[in-house]
C-alpha positions in Angstrom: -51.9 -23.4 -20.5 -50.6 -26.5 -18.7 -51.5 -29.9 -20.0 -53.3 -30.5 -17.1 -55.3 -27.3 -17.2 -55.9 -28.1 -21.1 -57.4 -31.6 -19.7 -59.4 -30.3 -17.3 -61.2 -27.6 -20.0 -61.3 -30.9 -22.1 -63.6 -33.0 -19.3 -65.5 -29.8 -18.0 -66.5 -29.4 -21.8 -67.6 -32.7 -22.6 -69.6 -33.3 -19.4 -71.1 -29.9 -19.4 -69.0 -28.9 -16.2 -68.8 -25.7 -14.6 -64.7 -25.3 -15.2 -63.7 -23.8 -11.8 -65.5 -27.2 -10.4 -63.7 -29.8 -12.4 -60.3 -27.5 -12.2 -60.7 -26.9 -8.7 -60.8 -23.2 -8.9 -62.1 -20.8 -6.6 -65.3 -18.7 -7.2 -66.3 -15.9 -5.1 -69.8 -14.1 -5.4 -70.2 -11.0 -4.1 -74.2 -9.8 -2.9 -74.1 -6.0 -2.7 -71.2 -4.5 -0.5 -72.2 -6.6 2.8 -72.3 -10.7 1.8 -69.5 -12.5 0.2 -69.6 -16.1 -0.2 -66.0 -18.5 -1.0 -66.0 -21.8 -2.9 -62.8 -23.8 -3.0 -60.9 -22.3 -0.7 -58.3 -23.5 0.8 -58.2 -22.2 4.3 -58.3 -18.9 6.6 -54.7 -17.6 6.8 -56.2 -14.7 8.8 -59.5 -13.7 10.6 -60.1 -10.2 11.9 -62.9 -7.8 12.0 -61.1 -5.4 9.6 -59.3 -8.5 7.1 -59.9 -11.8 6.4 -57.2 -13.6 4.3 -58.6 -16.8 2.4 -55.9 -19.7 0.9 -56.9 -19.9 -2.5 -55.8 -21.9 -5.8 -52.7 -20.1 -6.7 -52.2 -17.8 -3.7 -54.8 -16.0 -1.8 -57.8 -13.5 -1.3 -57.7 -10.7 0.9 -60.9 -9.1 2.5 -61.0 -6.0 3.8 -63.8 -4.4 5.6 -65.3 -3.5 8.8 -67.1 -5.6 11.2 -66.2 -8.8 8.8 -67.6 -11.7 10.4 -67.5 -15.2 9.2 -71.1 -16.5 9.1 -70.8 -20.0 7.8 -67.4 -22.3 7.1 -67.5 -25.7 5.3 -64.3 -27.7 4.0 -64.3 -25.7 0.8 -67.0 -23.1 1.3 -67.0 -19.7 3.3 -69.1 -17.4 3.8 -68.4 -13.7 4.7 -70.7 -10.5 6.3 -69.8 -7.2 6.9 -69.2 -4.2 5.4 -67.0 -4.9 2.3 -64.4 -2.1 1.4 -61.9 -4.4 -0.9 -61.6 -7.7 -1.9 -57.6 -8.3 -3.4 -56.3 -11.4 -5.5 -52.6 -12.4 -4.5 -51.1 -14.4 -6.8 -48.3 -16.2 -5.6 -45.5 -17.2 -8.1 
């Protein structure tokens, strides 16, 4: 764990933080196989009915699915219908 990542826990914990919030993580929730919603993200790399590809903390998120539509975008938050087949982590090095 980086010392910044280590300081981060450190201030999430002592303010009773959510730690994805004071790290700036992302957080996904899924609702069933039709709703996902994004927080932190860091962009839309890609849009398409059948994949959406988010910019996330660390690389990116990968959506796959049919008749994916984007209901709702904020600066940091998304949010995703359709019919959800996959949702992939990409870690980028």
């Amino acid at each position: 764990m980086s010392n910044r990542e280590s300081l981060s826990k450190k201030i999430a914990d002592i303010f009773d933080l959510p730690r994805d919030l004071v790290a700036n993580s992302f957080r996904l929730t899924v609702v069933g196989r039709r709703q996902l919603f994004v927080e932190n993200h860091k962009g839309i790399i890609l849009y398409d009915k059948e994949l959406i590809r988010l910019k996330v903390q660390g690389g990116e998120v990968r959506i796959s699915g049919a008749e994916l539509q984007v209901r709702t975008v904020y600066t940091h938050e998304i949010y995703i219908e359709g019919v959800i087949k996959n949702i992939n982590l990409e870690v980028l090095q």
